[in-house]
C-alpha positions as CSV (number, residue, x, y, z in Angstrom):
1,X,4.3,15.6,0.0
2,X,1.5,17.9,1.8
3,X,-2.1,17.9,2.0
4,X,-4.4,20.9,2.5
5,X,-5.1,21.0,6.1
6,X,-6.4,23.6,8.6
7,X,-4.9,24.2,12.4
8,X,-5.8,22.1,15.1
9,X,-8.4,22.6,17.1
10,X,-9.1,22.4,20.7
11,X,-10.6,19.3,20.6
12,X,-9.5,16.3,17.8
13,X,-9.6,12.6,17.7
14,X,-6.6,10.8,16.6
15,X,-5.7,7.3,15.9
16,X,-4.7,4.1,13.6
17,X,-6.8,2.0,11.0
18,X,-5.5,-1.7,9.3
19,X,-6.6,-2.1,5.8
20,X,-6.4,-5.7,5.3
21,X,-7.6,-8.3,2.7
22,X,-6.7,-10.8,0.2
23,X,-3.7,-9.7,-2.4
24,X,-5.2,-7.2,-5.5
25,X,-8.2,-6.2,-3.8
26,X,-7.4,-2.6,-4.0
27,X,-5.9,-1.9,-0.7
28,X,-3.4,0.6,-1.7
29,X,-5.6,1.9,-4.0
30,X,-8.3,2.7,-1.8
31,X,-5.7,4.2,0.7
32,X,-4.4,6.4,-1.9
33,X,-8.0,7.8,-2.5
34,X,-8.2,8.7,1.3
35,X,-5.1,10.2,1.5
36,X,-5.8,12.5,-1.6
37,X,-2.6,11.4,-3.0
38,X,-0.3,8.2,-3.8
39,X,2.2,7.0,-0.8
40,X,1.4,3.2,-1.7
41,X,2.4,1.7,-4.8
42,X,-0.5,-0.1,-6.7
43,X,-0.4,-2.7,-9.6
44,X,-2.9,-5.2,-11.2
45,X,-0.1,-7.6,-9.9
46,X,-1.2,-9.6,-6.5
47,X,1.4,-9.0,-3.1
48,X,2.4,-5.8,-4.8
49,X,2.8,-4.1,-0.9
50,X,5.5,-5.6,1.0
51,X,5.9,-3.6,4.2
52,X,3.2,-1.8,6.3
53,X,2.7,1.4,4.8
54,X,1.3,4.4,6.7
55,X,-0.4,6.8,5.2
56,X,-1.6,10.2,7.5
57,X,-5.2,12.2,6.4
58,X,-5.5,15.0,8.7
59,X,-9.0,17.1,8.9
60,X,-9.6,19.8,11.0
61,X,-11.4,17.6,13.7
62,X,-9.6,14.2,12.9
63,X,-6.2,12.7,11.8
64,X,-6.6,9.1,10.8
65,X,-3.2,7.1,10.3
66,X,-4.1,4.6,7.7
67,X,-1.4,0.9,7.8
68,X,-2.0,-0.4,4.4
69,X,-0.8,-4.3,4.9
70,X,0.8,-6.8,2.5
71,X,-2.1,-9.2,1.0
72,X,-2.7,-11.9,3.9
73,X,-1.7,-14.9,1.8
74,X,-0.6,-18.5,1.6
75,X,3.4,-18.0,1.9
76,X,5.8,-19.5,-0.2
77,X,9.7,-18.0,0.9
78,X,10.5,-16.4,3.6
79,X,9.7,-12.9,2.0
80,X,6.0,-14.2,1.6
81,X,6.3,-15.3,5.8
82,X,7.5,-11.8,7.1
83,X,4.3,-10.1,4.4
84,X,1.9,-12.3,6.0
85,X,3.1,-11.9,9.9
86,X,3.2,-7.9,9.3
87,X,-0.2,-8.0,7.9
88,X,-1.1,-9.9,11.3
89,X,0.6,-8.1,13.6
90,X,-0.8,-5.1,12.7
91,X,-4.4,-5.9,13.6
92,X,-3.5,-5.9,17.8
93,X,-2.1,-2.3,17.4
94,X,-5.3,0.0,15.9
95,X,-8.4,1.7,16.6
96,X,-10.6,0.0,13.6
97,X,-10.2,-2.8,11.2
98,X,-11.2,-2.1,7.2
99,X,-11.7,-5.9,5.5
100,X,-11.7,-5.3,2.2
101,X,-12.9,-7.7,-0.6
102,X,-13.6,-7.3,-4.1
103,X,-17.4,-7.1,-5.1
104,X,-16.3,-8.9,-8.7
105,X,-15.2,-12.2,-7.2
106,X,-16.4,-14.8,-4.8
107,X,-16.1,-15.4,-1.5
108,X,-12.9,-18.0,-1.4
109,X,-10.2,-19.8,1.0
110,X,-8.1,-16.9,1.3
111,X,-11.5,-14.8,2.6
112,X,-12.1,-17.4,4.7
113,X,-8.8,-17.4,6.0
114,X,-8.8,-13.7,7.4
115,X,-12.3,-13.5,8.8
116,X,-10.7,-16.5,11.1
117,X,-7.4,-14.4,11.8
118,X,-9.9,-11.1,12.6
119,X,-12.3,-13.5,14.8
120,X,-9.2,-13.6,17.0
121,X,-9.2,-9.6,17.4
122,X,-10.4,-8.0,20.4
123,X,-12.8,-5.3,21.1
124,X,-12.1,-3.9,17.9
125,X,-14.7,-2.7,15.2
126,X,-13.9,-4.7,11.7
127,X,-15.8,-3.0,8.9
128,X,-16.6,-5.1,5.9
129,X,-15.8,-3.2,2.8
130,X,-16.8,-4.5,-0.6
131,X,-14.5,-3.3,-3.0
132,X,-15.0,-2.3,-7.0
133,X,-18.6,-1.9,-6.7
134,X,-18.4,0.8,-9.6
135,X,-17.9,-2.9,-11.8
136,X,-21.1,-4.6,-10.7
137,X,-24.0,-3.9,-13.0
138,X,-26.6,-6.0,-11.4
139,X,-26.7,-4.6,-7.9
140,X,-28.3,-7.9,-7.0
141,X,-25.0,-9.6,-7.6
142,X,-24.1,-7.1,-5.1
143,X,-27.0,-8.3,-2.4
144,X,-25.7,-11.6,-3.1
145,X,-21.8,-10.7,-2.3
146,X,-23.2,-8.9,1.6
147,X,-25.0,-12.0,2.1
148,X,-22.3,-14.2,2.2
149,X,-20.2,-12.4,4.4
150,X,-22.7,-11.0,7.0
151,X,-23.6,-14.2,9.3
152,X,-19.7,-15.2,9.3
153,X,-18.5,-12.1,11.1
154,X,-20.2,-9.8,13.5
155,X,-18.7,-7.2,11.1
156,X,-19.5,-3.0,12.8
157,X,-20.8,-2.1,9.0
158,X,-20.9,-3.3,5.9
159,X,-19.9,-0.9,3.3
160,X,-20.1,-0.8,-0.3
161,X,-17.3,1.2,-2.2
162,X,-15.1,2.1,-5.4
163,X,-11.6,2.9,-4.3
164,X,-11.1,3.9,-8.0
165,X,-13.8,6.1,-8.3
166,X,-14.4,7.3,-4.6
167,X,-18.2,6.1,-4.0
168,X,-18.4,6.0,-0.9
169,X,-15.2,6.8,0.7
170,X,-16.3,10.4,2.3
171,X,-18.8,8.3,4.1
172,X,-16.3,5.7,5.5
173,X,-14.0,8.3,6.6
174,X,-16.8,9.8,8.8
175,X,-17.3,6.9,10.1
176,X,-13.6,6.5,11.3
177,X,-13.4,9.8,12.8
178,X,-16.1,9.5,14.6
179,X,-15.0,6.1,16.3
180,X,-11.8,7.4,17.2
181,X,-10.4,8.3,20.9
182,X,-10.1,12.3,21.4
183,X,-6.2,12.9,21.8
184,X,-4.1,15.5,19.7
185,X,-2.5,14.5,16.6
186,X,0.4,12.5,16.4
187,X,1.9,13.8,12.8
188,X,2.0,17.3,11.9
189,X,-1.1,18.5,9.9
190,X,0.8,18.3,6.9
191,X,2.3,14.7,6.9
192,X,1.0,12.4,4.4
193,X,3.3,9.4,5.1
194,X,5.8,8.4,7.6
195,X,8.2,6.7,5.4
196,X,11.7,8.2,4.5
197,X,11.7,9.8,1.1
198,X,13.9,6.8,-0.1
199,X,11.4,4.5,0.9
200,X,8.6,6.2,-1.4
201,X,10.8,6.9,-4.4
202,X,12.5,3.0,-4.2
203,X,8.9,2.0,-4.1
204,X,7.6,4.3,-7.2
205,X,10.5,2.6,-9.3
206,X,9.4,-0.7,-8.1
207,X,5.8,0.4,-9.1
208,X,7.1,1.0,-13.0
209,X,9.0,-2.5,-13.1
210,X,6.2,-4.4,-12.0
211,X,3.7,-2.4,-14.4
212,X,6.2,-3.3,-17.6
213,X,7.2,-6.2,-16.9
214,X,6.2,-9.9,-17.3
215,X,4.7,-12.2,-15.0
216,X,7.7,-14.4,-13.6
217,X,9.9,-11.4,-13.0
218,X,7.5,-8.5,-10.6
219,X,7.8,-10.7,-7.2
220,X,11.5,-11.1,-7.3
221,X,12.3,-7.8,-8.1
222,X,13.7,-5.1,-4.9
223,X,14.8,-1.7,-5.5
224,X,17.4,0.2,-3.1
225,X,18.5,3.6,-3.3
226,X,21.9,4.3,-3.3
227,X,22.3,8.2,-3.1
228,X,19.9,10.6,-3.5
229,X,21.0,14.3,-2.9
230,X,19.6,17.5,-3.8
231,X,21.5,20.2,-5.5
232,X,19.5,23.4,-4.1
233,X,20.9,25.9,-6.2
234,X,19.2,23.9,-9.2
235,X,16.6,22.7,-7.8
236,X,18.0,19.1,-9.0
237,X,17.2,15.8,-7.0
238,X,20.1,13.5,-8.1
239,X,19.2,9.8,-7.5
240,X,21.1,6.4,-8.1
241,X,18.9,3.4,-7.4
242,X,19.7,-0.3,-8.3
243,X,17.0,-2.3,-9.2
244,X,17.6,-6.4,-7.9
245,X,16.6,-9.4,-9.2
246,X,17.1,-13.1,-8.5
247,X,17.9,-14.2,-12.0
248,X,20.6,-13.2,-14.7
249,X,17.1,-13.5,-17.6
250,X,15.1,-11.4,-15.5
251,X,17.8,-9.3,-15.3
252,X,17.7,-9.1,-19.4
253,X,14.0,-8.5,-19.7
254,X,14.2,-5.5,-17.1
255,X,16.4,-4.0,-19.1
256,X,15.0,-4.5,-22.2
257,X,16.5,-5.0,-25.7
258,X,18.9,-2.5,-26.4
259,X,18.0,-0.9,-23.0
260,X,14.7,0.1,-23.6
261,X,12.7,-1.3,-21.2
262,X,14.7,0.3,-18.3
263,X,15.0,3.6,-19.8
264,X,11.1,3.5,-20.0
265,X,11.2,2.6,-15.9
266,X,13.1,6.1,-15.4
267,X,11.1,7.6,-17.5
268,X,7.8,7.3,-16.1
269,X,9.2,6.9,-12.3
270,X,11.2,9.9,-12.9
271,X,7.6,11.8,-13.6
272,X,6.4,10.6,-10.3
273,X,9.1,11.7,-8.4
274,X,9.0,15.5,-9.6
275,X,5.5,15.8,-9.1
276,X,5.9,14.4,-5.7
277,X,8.8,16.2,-4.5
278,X,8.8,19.1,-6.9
279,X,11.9,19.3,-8.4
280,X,13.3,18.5,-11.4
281,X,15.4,14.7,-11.1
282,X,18.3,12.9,-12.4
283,X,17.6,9.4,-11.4
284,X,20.0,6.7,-12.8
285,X,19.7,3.0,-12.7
286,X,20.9,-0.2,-12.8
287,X,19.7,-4.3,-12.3
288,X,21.7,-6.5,-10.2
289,X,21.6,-10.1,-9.6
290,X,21.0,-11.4,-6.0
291,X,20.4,-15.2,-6.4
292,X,17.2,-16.1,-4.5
293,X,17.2,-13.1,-2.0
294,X,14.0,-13.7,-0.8
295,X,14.6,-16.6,1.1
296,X,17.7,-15.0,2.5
297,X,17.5,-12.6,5.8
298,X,20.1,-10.7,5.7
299,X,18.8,-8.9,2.4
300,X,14.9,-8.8,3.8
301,X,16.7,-6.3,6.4
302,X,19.0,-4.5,3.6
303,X,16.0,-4.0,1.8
304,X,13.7,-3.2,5.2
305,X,11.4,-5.7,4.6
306,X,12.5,-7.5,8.3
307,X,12.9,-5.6,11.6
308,X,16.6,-6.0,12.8
């Protein structure tokens, strides 16, 4: 996982930027797009991050460490608690604040909800990003969306962008660099994340289940990986990964009939993984049954989703 970077020079800002919002308003997506390349998982599925993801974009005269939160919403098990409190929690320890909301909906409760959380942060620019503006048509609609943000927030900018198709983005990175305190880097130029390498391939496979499966089975699904060991002298990354679920019938539709639907998750995770790590893999899998893990703590530290 590298990025094309340049060597430091004498003088570089450095710091750390919260992306926060609502669930499915294309935080991970829009991270991704900085980044140049995918170390968050993305799915039209709402809560699709779980833990605080950090994602590293170096330049030659900035490095920008990007925390991509879970969606800041109403909790309903304990899973849902720790999402909301690491989303929180992140906002005391940054440089810059990116609010993101999507230009295709309205204003609502949950919107609401965060611009009271952020009027609680201190000293801290919050820029107001309006998400998906490569949907909106009428750009009055668009007008309309700024206006009724701007007077509830003394937001640093107001930005329009398109994670998905980049408008924008360049400009808002500029901006970040620019705000940050001069300091050297604290990653090495070619970092792109700062997670283990079991963390991002657990995380692809959990991005395939939750793109093929059905609607009461994506939010009670974890993956672990069990080994994962490279055989150098073929170039082979062999990796065993269980994918866990809280019920013996979601356990049925994950695998599919006759196994299908689980061969298709290795399948297309298996892709990622190569082109990520660049090597060819063996990546086997299975589904277990955890009754009701998310309300249990012991697994939300098994599967890293609680600090011990």
């Amino acid at each position: 996982m590298t990025s094309q970077t340049t060597s430091q020079p004498d003088k570089t800002r450095s710091g750390f930027v919260a992306i926060v919002g609502r669930p499915n308003v294309g935080k991970s997506t829009l991270m991704n797009r900085m980044i140049g390349q995918k170390v968050a998982i993305m799915s039209d599925k709402p809560q699709t991050t779980r833990n605080r993801i950090h994602g590293v974009l170096t330049r030659e005269d900035g490095q920008i460490i990007f925390m991509d939160t879970p969606g800041i919403h109403k909790p309903k098990h304990k899973l849902g608690e720790q999402m909301v409190k690491t989303a929180v929690q992140t906002l005391s320890e940054v440089e810059a604040v990116l609010f993101l909301v999507d230009a295709t909906m309205p204003k609502g409760a949950g919107d609401a909800y965060i611009i009271e959380i952020l009027k609680n942060v201190r000293d801290t620019p919050v820029y107001l990003l309006i998400n998906k503006v490569d949907l909106i048509e009428d750009k009055g609609e668009l007008f309309a969306t700024i206006n009724s943000y701007k007077d509830e927030f003394p937001f640093a900018e107001i930005i329009p962008v398109s994670a998905k198709e980049g408008d924008n983005v360049d400009t808002l990175i500029n901006r970040l660099v620019e705000l940050l305190p001069e300091g050297p880097f604290y990653y090495p130029p070619d970092m792109v994340t700062d997670h283990p390498e079991r963390f991002i391939v657990a995380e692809l496979i959990r991005e395939k289940v939750l793109h093929l499966t059905r609607e009461e089975v994506p939010h009670s699904v974890a993956v672990e990986v069990e080994q994962m060991q490279l055989q150098e002298e073929k170039n082979l990354l062999i990796i065993h990964a269980a994918i866990y679920t809280e019920r013996d019938s979601q356990k049925g539709i994950i695998i599919g009939k006759q196994g299908a639907l689980l061969k298709k998750v290795g399948q297309l995770a298996r892709y990622d993984i190569e082109r990520m790590f660049g090597s060819k893999v063996y990546l086997e899998l299975w589904v277990k049954v955890k009754a009701d893990w998310r309300n249990r703590e012991h697994m939300l530290r098994n599967f890293g989703f609680t600090e011990e």
